[in-house]
C-alpha positions as CSV (number, residue, x, y, z in Angstrom):
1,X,0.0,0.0,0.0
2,X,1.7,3.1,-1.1
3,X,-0.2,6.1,0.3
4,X,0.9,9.2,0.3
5,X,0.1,12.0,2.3
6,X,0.3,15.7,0.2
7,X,1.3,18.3,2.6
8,X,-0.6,21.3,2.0
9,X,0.5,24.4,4.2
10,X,2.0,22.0,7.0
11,X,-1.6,19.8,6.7
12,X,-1.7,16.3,5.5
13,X,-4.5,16.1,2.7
14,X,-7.1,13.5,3.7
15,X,-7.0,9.9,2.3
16,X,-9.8,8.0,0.9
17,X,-10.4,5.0,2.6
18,X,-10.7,2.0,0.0
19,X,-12.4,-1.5,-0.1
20,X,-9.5,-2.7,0.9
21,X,-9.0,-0.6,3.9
22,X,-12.3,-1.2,5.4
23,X,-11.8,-5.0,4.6
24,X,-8.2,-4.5,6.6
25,X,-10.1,-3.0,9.9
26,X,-13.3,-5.3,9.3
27,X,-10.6,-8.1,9.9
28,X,-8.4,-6.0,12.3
29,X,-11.8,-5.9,14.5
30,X,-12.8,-9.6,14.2
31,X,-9.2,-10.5,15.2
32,X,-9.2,-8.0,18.5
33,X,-5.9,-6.2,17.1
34,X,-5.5,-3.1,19.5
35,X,-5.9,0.6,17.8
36,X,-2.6,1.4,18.6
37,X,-1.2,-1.5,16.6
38,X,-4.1,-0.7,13.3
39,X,-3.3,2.6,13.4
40,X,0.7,2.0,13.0
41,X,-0.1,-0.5,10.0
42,X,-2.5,1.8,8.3
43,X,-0.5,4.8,8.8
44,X,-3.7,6.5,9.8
45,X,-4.8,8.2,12.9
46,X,-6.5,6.5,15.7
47,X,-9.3,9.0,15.7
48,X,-9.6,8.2,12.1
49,X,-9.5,4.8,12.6
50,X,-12.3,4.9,15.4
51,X,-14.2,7.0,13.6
52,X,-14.3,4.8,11.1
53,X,-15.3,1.8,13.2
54,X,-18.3,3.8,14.4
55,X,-19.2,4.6,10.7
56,X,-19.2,1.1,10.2
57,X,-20.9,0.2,13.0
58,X,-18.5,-2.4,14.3
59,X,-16.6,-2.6,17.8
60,X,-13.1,-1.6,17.9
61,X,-10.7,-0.9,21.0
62,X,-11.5,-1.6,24.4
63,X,-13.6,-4.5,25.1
64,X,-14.7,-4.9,28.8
């Protein structure tokens, strides 16, 4: 996966998350991989990434 942030006036421009991306976290989620550890191998925030999760509507992060 070669993504590649363009920095815009010191911002990173936003990414499009593909199919494969949510198939990534989808399996990420089913597997109980911590945030920390998605975030690192999608080279994406984990706000993005639990903001995502929420989109989705499936459970990511803590699990008590």
């Amino acid at each position: 996966m070669a993504m590649k942030r363009k920095v815009t006036n010191g911002r990173s421009k936003r990414i499009a998350w593909t199919k494969e991306n949510i198939r990534d976290l989808k399996a990420h989620s089913k597997s109980k991989t911590p945030v920390a550890k998605i975030s690192k191998l999608t080279k994406r925030s984990e706000g993005a990434i639990r903001q995502k999760a929420l989109a989705l509507d499936i459970g990511i992060g803590h699990r008590r």
